[in-house]
ZAPAMAR-196635 format. One record per residue: residue in one letter; x, y, z of N, C-alpha, C, CB in turn. Coordinates in pm, whole numbers, padded with zeros to 5 digits, always signed. Glycine has a CB too. Example, Ala and Ser with C-alpha at 12.3 -4.5 7.8 and 13.67 -1.06 7.14 Angstrom:
<sites>
A+01319-00569+00780+01230-00450+00780+01320-00330+00780+01131-00447+00905 S+01285-00225+00708+01367-00106+00714+01290+00003+00787+01408-00060+00572 
</sites>
This chain:
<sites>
X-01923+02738-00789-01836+02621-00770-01897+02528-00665-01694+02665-00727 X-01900+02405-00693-01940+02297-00585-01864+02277-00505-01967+02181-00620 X-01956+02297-00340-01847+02302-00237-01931+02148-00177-01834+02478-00116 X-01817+02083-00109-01826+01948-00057-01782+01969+00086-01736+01838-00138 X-01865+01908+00204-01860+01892+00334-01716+01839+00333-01976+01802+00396 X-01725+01657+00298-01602+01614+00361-01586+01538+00193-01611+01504+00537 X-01453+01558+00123-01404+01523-00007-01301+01434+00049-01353+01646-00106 X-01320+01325-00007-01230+01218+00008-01155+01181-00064-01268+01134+00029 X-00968+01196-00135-00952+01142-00178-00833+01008-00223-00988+01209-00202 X-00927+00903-00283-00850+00772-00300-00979+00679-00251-00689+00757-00196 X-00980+00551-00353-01088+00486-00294-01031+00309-00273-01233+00511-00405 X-00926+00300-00220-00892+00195-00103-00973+00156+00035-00770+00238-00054 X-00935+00099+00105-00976+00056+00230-01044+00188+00330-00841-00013+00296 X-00917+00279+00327-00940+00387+00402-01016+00455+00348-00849+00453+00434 X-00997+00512+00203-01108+00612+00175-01263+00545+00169-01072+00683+00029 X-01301+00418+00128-01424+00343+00142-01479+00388+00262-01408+00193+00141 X-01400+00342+00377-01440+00330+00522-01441+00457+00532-01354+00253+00629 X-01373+00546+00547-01385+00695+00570-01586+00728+00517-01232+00793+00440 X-01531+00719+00416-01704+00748+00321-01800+00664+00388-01716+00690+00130 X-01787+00606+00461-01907+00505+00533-01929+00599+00622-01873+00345+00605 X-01838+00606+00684-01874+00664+00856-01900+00815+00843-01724+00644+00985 X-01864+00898+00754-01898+00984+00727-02023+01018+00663-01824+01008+00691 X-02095+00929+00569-02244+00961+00518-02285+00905+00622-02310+00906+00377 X-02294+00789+00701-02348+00809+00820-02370+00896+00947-02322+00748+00844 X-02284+01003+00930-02285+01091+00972-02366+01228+00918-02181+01088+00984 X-02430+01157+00787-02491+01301+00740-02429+01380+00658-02512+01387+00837 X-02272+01366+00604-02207+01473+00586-02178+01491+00454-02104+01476+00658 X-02211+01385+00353-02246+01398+00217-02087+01336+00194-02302+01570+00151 X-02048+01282+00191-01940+01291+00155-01867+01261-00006-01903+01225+00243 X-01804+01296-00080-01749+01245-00191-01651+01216-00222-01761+01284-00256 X-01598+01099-00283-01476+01018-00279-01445+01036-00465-01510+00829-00204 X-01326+01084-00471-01260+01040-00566-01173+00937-00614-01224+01101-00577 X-01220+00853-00694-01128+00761-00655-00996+00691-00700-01187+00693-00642 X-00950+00794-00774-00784+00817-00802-00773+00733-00895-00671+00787-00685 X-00643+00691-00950-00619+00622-01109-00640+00470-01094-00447+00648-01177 X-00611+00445-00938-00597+00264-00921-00743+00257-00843-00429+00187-00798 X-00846+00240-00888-00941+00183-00837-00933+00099-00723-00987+00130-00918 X-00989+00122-00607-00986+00005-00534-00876-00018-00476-01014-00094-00598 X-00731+00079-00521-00620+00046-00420-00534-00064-00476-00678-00001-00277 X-00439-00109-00331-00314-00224-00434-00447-00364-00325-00015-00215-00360 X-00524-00339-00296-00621-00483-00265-00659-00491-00402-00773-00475-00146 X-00658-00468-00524-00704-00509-00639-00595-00571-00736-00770-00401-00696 X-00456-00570-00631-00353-00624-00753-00329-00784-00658-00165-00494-00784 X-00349-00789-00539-00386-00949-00487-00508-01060-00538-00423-00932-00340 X-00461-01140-00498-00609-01265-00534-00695-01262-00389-00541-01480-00566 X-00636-01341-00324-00723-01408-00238-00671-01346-00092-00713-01579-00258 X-00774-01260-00009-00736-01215+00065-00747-01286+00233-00783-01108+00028 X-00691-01336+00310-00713-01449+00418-00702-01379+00565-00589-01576+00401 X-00637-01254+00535-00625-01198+00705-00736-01106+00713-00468-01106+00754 X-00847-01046+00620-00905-00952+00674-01004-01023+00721-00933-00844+00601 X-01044-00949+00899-01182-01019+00959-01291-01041+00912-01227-00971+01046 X-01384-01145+00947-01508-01198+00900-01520-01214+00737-01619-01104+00953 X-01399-01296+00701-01422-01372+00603-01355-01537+00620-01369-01290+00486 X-01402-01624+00662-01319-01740+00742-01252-01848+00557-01484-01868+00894 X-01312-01794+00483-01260-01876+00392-01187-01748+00278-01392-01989+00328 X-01156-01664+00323-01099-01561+00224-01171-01481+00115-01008-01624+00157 X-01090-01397+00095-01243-01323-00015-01115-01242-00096-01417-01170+00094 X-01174-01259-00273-01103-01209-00378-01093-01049-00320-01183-01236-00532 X-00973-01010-00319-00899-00833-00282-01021-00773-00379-00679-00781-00361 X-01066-00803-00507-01173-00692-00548-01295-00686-00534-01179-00669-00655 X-01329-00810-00502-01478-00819-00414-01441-00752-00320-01543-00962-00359 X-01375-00787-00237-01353-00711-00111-01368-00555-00112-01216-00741-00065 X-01282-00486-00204-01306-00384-00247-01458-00345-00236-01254-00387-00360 X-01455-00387-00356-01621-00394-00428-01658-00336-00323-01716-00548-00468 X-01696-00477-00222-01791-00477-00136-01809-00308-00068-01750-00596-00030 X-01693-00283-00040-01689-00120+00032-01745-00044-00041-01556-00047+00058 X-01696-00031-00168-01778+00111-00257-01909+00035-00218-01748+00145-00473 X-01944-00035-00223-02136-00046-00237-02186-00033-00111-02211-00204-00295 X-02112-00097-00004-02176-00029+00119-02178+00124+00151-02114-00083+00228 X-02049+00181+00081-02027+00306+00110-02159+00417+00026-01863+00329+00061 X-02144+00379-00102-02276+00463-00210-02410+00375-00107-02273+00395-00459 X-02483+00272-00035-02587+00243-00021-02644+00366+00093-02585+00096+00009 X-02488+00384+00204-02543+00494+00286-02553+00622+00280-02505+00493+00372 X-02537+00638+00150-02503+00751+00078-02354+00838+00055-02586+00825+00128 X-02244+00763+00020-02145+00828-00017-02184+00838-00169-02013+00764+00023 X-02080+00992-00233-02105+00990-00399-01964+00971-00429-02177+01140-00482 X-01952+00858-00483-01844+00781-00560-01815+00865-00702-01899+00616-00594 X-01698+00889-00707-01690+00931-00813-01526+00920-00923-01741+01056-00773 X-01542+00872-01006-01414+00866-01099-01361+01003-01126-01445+00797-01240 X-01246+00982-01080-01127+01082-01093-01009+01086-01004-01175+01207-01085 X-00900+01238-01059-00813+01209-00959-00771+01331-00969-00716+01097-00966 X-00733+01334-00807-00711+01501-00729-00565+01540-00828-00663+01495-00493 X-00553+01632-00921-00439+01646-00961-00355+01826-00923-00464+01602-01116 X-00429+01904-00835-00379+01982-00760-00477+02042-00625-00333+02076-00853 X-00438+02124-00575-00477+02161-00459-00465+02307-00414-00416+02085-00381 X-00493+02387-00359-00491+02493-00244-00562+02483-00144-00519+02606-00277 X-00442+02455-00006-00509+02391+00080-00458+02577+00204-00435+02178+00116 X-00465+02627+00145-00388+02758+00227-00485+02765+00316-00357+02914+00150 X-00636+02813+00269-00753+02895+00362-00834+02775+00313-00817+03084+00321 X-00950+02792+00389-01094+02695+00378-01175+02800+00332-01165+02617+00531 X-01307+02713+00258-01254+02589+00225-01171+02580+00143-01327+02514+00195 X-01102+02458+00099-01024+02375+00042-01064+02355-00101-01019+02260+00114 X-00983+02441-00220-00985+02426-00349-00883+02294-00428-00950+02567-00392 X-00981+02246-00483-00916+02138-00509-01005+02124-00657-00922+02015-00382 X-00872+02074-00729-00895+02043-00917-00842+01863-00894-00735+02178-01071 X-00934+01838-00984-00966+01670-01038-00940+01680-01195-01155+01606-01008 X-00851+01592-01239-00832+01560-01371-00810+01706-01448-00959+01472-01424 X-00721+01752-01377-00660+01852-01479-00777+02008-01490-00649+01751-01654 X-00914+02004-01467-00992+02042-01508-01114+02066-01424-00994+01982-01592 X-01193+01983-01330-01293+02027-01274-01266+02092-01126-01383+01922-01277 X-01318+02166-01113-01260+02224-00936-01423+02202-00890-01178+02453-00910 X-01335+02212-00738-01435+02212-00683-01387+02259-00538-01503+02086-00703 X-01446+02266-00401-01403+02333-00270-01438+02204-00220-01477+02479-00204 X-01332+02240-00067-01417+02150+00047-01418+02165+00145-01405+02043+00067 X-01508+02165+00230-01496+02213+00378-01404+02153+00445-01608+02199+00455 X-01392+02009+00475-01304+01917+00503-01196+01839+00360-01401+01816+00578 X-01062+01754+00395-01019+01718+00324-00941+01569+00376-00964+01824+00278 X-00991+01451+00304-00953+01350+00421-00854+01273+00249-01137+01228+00539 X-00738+01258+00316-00605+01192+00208-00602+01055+00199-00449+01223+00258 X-00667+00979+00107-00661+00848+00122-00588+00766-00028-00820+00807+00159 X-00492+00833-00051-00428+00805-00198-00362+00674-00181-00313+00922-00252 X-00295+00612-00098-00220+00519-00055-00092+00504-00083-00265+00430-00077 X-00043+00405-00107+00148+00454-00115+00115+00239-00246+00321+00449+00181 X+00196+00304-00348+00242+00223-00403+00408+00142-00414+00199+00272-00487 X+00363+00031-00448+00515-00073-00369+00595-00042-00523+00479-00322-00316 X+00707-00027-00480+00832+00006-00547+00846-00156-00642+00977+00048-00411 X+00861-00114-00795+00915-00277-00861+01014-00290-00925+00836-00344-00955 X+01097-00342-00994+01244-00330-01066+01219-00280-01191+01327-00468-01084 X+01114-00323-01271+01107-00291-01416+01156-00423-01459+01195-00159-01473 X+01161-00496-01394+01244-00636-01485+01152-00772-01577+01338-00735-01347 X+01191-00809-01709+01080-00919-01743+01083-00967-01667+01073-01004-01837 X+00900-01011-01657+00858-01082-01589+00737-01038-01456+00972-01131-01562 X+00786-00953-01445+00786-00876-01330+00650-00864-01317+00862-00748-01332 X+00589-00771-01386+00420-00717-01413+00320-00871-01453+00415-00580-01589 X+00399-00955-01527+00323-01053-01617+00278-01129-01529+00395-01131-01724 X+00377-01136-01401+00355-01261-01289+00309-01226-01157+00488-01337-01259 X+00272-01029-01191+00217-00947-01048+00065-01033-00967+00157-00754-01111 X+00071-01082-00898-00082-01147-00833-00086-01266-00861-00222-01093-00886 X+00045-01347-00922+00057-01508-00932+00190-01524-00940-00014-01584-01057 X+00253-01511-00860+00366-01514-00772+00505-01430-00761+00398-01624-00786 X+00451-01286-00800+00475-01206-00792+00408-01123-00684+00479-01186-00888 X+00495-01131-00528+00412-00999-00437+00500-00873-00399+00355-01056-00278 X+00422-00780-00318+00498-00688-00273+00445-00652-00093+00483-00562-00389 X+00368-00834-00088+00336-00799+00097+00347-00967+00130+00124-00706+00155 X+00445-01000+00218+00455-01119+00253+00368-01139+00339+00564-01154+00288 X+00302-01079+00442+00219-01082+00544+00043-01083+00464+00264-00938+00648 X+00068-01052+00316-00015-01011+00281-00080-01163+00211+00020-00884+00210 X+00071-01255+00087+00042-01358+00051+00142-01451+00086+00012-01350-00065 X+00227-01479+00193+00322-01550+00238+00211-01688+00205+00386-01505+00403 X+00124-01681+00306+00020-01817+00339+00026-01902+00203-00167-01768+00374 X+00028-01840+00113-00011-01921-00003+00155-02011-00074-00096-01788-00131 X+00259-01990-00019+00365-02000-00030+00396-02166+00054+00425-01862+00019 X+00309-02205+00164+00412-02267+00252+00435-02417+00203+00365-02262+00411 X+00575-02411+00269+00618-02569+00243+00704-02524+00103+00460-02706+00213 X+00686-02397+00025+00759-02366-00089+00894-02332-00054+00698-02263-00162 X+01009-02269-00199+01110-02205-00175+01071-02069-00258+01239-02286-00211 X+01087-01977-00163+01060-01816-00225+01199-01749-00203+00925-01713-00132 X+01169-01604-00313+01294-01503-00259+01241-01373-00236+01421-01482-00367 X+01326-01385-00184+01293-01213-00120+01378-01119-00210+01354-01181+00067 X+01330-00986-00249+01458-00889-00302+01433-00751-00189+01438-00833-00509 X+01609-00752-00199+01609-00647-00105+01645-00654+00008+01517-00603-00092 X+01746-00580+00093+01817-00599+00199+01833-00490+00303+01929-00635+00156 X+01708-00436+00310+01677-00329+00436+01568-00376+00547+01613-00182+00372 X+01580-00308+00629+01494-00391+00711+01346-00428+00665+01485-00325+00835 X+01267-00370+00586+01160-00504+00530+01180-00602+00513+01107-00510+00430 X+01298-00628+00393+01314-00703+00344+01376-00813+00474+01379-00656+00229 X+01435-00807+00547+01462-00882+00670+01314-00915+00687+01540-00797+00801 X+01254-00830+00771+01099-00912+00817+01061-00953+00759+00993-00874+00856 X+01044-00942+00630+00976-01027+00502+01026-01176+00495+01018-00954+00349 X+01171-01171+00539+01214-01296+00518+01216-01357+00629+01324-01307+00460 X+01206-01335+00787+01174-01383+00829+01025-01437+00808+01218-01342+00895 X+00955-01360+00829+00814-01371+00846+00795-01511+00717+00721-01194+00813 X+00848-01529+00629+00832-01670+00528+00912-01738+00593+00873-01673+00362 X+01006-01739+00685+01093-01863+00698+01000-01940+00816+01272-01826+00749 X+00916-01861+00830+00797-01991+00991+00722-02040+00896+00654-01902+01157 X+00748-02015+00770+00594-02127+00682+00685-02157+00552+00388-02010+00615 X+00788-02120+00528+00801-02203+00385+00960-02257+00382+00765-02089+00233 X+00961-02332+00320+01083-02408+00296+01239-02378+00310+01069-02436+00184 X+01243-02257+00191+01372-02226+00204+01298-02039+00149+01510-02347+00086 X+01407-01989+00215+01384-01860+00144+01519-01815+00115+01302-01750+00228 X+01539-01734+00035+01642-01709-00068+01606-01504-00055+01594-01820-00263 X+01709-01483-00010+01748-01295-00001+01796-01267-00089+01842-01225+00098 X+01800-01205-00178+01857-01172-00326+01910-00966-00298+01678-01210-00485 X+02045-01003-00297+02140-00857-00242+02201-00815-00369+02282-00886-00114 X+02189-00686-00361+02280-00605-00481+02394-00609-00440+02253-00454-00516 X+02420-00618-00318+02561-00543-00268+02620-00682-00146+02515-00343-00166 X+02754-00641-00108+02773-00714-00005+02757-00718+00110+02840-00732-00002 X+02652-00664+00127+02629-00580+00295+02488-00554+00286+02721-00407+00329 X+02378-00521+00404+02263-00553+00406+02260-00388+00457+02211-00693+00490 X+02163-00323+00411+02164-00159+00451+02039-00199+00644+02039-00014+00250 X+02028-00327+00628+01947-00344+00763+01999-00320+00890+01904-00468+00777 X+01967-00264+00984+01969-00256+01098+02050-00404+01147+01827-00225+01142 X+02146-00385+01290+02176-00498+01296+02111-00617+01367+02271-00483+01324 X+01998-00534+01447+01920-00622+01525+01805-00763+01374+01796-00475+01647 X+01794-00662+01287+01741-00742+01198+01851-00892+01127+01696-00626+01087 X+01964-00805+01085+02014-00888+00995+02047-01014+01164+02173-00801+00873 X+02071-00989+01246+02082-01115+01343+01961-01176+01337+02115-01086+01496 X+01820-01163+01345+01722-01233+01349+01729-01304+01166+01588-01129+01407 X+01762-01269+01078+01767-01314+00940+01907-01451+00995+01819-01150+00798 X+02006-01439+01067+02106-01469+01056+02059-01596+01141+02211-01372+01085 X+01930-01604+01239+01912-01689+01318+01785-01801+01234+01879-01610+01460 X+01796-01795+01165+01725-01850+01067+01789-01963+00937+01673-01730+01013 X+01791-02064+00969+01872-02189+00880+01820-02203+00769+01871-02331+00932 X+01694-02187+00737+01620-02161+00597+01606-02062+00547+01513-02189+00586 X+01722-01938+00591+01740-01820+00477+01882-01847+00459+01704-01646+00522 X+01856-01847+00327+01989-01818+00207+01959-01654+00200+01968-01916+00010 X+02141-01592+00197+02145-01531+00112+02236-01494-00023+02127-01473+00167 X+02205-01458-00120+02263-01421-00191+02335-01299-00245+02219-01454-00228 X+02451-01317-00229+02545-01140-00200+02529-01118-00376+02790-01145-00116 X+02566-01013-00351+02604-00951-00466+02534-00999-00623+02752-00972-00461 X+02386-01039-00599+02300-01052-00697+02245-00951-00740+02220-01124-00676 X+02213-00957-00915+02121-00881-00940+01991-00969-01049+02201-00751-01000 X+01890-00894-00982+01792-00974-01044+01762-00932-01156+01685-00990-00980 X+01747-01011-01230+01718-00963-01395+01601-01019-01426+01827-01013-01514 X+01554-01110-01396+01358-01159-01483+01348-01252-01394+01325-01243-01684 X+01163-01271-01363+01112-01363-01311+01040-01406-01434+01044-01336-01190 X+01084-01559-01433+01059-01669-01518+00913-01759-01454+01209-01764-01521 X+00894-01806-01571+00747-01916-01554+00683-01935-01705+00598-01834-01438 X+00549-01998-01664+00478-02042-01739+00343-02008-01702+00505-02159-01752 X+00220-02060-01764+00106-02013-01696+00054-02092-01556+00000-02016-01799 X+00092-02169-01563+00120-02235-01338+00128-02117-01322+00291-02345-01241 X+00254-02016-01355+00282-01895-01244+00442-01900-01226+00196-01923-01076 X+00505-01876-01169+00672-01827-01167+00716-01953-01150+00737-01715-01039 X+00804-01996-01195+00895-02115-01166+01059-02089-01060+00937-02168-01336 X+01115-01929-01096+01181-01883-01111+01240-01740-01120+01176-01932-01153 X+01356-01706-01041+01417-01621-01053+01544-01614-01108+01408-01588-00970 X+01577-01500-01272+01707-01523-01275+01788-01413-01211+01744-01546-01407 X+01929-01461-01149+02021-01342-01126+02111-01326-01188+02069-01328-01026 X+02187-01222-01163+02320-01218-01257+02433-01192-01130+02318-01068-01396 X+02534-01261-01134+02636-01214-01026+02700-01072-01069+02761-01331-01008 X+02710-00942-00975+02736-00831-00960+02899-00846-01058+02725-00789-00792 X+02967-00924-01026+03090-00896-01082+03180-01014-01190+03167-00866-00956 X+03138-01166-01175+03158-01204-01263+03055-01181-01448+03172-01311-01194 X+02946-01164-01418+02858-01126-01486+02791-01287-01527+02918-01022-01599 X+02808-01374-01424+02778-01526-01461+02621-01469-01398+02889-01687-01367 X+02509-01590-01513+02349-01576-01468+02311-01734-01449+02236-01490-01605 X+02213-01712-01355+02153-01865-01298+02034-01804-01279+02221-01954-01149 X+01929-01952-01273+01788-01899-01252+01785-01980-01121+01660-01932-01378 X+01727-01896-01007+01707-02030-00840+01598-02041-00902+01696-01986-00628 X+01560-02143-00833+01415-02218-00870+01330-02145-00757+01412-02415-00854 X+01199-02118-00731+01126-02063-00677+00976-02040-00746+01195-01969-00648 X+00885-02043-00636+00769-02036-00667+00709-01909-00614+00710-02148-00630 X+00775-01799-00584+00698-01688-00529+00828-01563-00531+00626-01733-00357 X+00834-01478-00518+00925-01388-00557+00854-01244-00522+00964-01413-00713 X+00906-01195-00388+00869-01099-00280+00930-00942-00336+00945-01156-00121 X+00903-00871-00351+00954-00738-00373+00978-00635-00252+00865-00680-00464 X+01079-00638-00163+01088-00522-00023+01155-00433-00083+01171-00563+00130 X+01161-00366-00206+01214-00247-00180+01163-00123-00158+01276-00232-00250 X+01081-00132-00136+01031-00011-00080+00879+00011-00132+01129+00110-00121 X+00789+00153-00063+00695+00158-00119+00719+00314-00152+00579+00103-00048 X+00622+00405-00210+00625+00513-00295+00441+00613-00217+00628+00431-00503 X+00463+00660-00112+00338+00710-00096+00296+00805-00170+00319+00744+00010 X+00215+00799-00216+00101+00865-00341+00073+01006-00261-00083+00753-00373 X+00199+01095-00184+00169+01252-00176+00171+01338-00250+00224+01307-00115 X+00253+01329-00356+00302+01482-00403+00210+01559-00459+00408+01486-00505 X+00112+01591-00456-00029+01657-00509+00014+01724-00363-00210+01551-00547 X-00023+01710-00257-00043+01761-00112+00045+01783-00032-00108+01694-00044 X+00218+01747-00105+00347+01802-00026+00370+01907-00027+00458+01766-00051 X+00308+02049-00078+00339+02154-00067+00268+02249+00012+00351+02182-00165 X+00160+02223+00092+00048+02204+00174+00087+02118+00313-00062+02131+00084 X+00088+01963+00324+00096+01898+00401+00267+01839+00436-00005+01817+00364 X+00271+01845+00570+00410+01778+00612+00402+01636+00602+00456+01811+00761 X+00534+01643+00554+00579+01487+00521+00742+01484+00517+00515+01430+00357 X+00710+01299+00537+00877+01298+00572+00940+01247+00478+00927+01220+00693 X+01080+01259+00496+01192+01264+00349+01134+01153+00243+01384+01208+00394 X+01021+01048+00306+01004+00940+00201+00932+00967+00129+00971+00828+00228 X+00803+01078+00195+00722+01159+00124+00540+01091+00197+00767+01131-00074 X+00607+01026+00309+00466+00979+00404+00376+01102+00456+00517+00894+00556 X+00302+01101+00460+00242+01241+00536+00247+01206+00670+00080+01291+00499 X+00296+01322+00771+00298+01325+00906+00153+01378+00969+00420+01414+00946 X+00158+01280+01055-00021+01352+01136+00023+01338+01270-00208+01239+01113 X-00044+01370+01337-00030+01438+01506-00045+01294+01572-00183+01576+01571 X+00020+01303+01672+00076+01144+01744-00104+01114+01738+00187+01145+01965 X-00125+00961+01738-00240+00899+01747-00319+00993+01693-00278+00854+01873 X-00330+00991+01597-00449+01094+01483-00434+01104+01370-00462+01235+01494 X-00517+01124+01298-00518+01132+01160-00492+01287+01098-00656+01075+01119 X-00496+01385+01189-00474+01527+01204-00337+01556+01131-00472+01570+01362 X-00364+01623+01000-00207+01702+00974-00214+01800+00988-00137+01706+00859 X-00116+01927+00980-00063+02040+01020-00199+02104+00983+00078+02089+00953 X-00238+02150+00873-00315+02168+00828-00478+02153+00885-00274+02119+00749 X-00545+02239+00973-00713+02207+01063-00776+02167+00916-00823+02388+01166 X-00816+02066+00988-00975+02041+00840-00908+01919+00761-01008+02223+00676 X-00774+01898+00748-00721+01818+00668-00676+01677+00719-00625+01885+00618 X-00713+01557+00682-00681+01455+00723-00625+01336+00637-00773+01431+00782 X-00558+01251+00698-00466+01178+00618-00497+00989+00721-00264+01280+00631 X-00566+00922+00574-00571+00773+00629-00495+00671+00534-00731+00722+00644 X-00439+00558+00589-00427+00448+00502-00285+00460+00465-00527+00448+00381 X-00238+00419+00346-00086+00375+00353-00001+00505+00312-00051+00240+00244 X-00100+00595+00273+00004+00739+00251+00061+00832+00371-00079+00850+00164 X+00010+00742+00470+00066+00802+00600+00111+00670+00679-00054+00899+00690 X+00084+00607+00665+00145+00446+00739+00265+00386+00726+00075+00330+00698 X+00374+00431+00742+00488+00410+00757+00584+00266+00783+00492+00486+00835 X+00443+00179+00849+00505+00026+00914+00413-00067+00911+00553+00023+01069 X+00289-00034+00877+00196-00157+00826+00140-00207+00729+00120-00165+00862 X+00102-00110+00676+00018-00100+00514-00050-00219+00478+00122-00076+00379 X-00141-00263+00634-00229-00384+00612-00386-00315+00600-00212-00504+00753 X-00499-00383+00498-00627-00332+00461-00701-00335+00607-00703-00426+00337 X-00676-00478+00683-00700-00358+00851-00696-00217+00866-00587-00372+00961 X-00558-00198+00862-00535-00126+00941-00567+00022+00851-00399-00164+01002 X-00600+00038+00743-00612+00180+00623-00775+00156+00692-00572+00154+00381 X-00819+00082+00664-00985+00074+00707-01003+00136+00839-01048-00088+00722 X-00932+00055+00945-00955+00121+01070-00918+00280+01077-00876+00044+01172 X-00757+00324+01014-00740+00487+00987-00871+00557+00930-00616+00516+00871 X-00924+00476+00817-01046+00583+00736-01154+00614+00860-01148+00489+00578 X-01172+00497+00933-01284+00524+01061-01275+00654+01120-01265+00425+01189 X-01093+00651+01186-01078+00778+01246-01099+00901+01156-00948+00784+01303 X-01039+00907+01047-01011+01020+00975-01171+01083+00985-00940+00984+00813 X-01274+00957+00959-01442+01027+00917-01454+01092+01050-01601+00900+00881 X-01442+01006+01129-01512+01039+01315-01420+01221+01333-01407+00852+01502 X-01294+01189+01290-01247+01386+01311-01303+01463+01218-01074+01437+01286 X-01313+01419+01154-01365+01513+01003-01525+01554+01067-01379+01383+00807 X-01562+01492+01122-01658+01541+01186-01739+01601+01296-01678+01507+01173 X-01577+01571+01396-01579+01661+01504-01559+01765+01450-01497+01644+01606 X-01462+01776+01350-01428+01919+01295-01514+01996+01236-01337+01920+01209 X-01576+01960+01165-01734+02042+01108-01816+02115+01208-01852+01928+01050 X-01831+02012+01345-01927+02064+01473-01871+02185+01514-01933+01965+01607 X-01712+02193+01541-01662+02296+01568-01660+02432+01526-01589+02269+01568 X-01677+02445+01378-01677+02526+01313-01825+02654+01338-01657+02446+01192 
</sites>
């Protein structure tokens, strides 16, 4: 059976970067790179906050760019996806696609956490043209517009703030009559003259043309009357979905299903096992910040080898 130093898997921000710093380290590393290639940076266009790009760079170039730096210093890239585990004793047995096993000395988690969507027309058709699920991510491209937000927990609050300093009007779109947010949030939403909200909506389709969304329709919760607001961007906060359950029976995680690692570390319960990027990131899930986690995760993964 092929045993692997440090097996990486997920090939996003974190696992890329992980695989950098780790074949630079000598340690052979191999990345699987799970069903979504490249991560949710491949379901954006134009990416404007990550450093040293002053005019923005397409989310899959961007990508790109990592696998190729990562295979130039020698990471082995490879298609597939971790579909079980025994992480009991080292090394670390681990099966890909149903079928190939393989061991690993080290094990670094870079699956990421996917954003929660309604299922509603429209929805998928208009994903990456004005359809998001990170305001911090494509707010910029919004301003001076009217957007909505769905969803009424505290994301969805920051989300709507965070558009009301750049765009026109923003529009909160609520299932219910009451905001499940914290109250310190819904006061900062409440201090804000360019958020609407809308109680007791339910969203049923985002509308458009090939421009891109024109529109959101809702349906009122109890008369069953439907209107479309007009809007050019249409935010999704309900939540995200971290890509653990392969490694929840093995690794601690919390009720959402985030993996827990040791205060400031990439360290889970588990010696040898490490966890970067949004399947453990609980409050940022910016390509910063999974990149900067993969750094750490390689740099322990390789204290940990010395130790051994």
């Amino acid at each position: 059976m092929e045993r692997i130093r440090v097996l990486i898997a997920g090939s996003g921000p974190a696992g890329y970067t992980a695989a950098i710093y780790a074949a630079r380290a000598n340690l052979a590393p191999v990345v699987y790179t799970g069903m979504e290639l490249g991560g949710q940076l491949t379901t954006t266009t134009v990416v404007e906050n990550f450093p040293g790009f002053p005019e923005g760079v397409d989310g899959t170039v961007l990508v790109d760019n990592m696998r190729r730096q990562a295979e130039r210093v020698g990471a082995e890239i490879r298609t597939g996806t971790v579909t079980s585990c025994d992480l009991s004793s080292r090394p670390f047995k681990v099966t890909v696609d149903g079928s190939v096993e393989v061991e690993a000395e080290t094990l670094i988690i870079a699956t990421g956490a996917s954003a929660k969507y309604l299922g509603i027309p429209g929805e998928q058709e208009f994903r990456g043209s004005g359809v998001s699920a990170c305001a911090t991510c494509d707010g910029f491209f919004y301003r001076k517009q009217d957007v909505a937000v769905i969803g009424g927990g505290d994301t969805a609050c920051e989300e709507a703030v965070y558009l009301a300093g750049m765009c026109n009007k923003v529009y909160m779109i609520i299932r219910r009559d009451q905001m499940r947010a914290s109250k310190a949030m819904q006061e900062k939403v409440a201090s804000r003259s360019n958020i609407e909200i809308l109680w007791n909506s339910l969203p049923k389709e985002v509308v458009g043309d090939l421009r891109g969304v024109s529109g959101i329709k809702i349906e009122d919760k109890f008369s069953g009357e439907s209107r479309v607001v007009p809007v050019s961007g249409v935010f999704l906060a309900v939540g995200h979905h971290p890509n653990s359950e392969v490694f929840a029976p093995w690794i601690n995680v919390d009720k959402e299903g985030y993996i827990q690692t040791q205060s400031d570390s990439p360290k889970t319960n588990v010696p040898g096992v490490f966890a970067a990027g949004d399947v453990a990131d609980v409050h940022y899930k910016q390509a910063i910040t999974a990149a900067a986690s993969g750094c750490r995760a390689a740099i322990e993964a390789d204290r940990f080898l010395q130790g051994q």
